[in-house]
N, C-alpha and C positions, 0 to 999 in steps of 0.2 A: 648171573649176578653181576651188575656192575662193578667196577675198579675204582680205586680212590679218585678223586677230583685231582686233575693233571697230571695222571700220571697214564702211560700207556704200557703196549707192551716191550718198550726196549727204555722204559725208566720217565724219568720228569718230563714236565712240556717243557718244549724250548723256550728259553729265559725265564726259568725257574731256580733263581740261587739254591732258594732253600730246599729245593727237590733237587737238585744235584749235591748237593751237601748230604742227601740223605744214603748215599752208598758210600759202606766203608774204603773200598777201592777208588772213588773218586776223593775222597779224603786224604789218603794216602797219597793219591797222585799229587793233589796241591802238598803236601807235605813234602814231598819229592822235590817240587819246583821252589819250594820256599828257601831255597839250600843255590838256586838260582836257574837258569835256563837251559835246557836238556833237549835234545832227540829223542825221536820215539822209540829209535830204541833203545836209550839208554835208561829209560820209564818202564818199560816193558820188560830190560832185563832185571830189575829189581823190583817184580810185580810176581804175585802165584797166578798170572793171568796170562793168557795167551796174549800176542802181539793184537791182534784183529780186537781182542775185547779193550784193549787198552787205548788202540784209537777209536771205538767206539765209545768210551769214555771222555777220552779228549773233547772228541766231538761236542758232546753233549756240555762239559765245563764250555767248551766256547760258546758255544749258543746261548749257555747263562749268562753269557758275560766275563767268567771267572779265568779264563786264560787267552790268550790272543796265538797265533801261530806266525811263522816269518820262515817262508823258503827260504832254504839255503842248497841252491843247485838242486840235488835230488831229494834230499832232509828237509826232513820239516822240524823247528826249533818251535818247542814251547815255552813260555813264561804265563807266568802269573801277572793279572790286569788290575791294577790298583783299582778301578773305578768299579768294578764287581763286587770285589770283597769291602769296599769303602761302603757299599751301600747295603752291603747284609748287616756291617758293624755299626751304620748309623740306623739302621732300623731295630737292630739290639741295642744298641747306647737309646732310642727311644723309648723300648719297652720298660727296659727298667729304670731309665732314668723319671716316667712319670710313673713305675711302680715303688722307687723309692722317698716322691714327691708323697705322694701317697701316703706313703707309712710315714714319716715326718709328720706331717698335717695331722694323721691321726693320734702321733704318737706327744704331739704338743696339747692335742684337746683330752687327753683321756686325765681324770680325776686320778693323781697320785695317792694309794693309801700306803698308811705308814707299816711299815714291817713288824714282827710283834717278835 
């Protein structure tokens, strides 16, 4: 049986926000980083995940876009990449912004009856 559309078997395709958004664990890691910029392991020790899963995670936020990495001597430092998340939120400020154009429009033409 095939697998869902972009995803494989170690998680989303690469540059997929919304498929990286879709494991709790990478959630948590941006959550992690939202609080500002971290080592692996300092991600890792505040995770029920082993080290290796946690930069296999990384990994994948970076390939979406969603975090950037920055050597530091032997550390690797994470942050969160504005233009990642900028663009999952303007694709959500899209959907609903013409689903609430939407309801507006409908909610102006619909015949008001009186309450009894």
């Amino acid at each position: 049986m095939a697998g869902r559309q972009g995803t494989g078997a170690d998680g989303p395709s690469p540059g997929d926000p919304f498929g990286a958004l879709g494991d709790p664990n990478r959630r948590e890691i941006l959550r992690l980083l939202s609080t500002g910029d971290k080592p692996v392991q300092e991600i890792a020790s505040a995770m029920p995940i082993s080290r290796p899963a946690v930069s296999r995670h990384l990994r994948l936020l970076k390939d979406a876009g969603m975090v950037a990495e920055e050597a530091q001597g032997t550390r690797r430092i994470y942050r969160l990449r504005e233009e990642g998340l900028h663009a999952v939120q303007a694709y959500l400020e899209g959907i609903w912004g013409d689903a609430a154009a939407r309801f507006a429009l409908l909610a102006e033409n619909v015949e008001r009856t009186p309450k009894l």
